[in-house]
C-alpha positions as a LaTeX table, in Angstrom:
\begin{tabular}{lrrr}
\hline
Residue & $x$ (\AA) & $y$ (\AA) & $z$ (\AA) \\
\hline
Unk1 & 8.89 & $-20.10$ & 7.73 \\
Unk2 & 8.74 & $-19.16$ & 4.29 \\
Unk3 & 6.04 & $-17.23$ & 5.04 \\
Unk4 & 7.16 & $-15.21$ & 7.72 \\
Unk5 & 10.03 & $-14.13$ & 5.50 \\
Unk6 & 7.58 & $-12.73$ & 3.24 \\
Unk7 & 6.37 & $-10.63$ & 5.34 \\
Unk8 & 9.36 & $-9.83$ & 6.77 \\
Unk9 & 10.72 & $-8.49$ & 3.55 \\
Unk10 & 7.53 & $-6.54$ & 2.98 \\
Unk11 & 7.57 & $-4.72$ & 6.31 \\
Unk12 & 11.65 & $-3.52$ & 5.24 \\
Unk13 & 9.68 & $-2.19$ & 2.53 \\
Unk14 & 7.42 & $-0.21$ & 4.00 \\
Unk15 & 7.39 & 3.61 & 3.63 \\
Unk16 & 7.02 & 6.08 & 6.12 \\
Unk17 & 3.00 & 6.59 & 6.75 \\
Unk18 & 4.36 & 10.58 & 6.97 \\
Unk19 & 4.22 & 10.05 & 3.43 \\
Unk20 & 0.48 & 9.10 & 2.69 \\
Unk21 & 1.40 & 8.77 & $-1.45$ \\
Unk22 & 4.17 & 6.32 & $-1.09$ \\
Unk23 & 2.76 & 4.87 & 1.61 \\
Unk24 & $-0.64$ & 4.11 & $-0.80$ \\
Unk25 & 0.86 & 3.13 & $-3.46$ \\
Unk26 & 2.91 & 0.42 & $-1.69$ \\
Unk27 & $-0.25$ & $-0.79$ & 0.14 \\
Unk28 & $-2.33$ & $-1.06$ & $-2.80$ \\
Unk29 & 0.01 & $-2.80$ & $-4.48$ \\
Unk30 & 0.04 & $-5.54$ & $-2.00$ \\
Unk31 & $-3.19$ & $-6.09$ & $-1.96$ \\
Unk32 & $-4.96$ & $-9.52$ & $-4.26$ \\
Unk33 & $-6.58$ & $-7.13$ & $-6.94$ \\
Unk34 & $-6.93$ & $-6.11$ & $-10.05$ \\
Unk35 & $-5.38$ & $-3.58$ & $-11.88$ \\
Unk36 & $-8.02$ & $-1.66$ & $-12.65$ \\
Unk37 & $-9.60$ & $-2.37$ & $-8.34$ \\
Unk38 & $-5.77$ & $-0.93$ & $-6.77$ \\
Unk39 & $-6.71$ & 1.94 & $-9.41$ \\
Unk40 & $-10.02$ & 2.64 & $-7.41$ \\
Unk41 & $-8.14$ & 2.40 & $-4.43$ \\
Unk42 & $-5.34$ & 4.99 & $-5.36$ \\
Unk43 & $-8.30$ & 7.55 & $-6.28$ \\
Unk44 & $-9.28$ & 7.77 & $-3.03$ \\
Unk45 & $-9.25$ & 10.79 & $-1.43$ \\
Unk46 & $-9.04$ & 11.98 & 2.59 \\
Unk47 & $-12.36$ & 15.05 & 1.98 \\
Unk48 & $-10.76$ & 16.16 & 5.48 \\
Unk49 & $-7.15$ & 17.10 & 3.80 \\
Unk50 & $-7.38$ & 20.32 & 2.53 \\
\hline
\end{tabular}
């Protein structure tokens, strides 16, 4: 139960995925990882986005 609150309360949370920086940000920072690995993550780029 508690559980599914969690993740219930993280969903509410969730940005729009029209908005591909919020939307990143909020999904790296729920992943397990650290600091520096969400960093990586963030610098990620789409090479088809112009």
């Amino acid at each position: 139960r508690r559980r599914l609150e969690k993740l219930l309360n993280v969903e509410v949370m969730m940005p729009p995925s029209q908005d591909p920086e919020r939307f990143s940000f909020w999904l790296a920072t729920l992943s397990d990882r650290r600091p520096s690995e969400r960093l990586e993550l963030l610098r990620i780029r789409d090479t088809r986005e112009v």
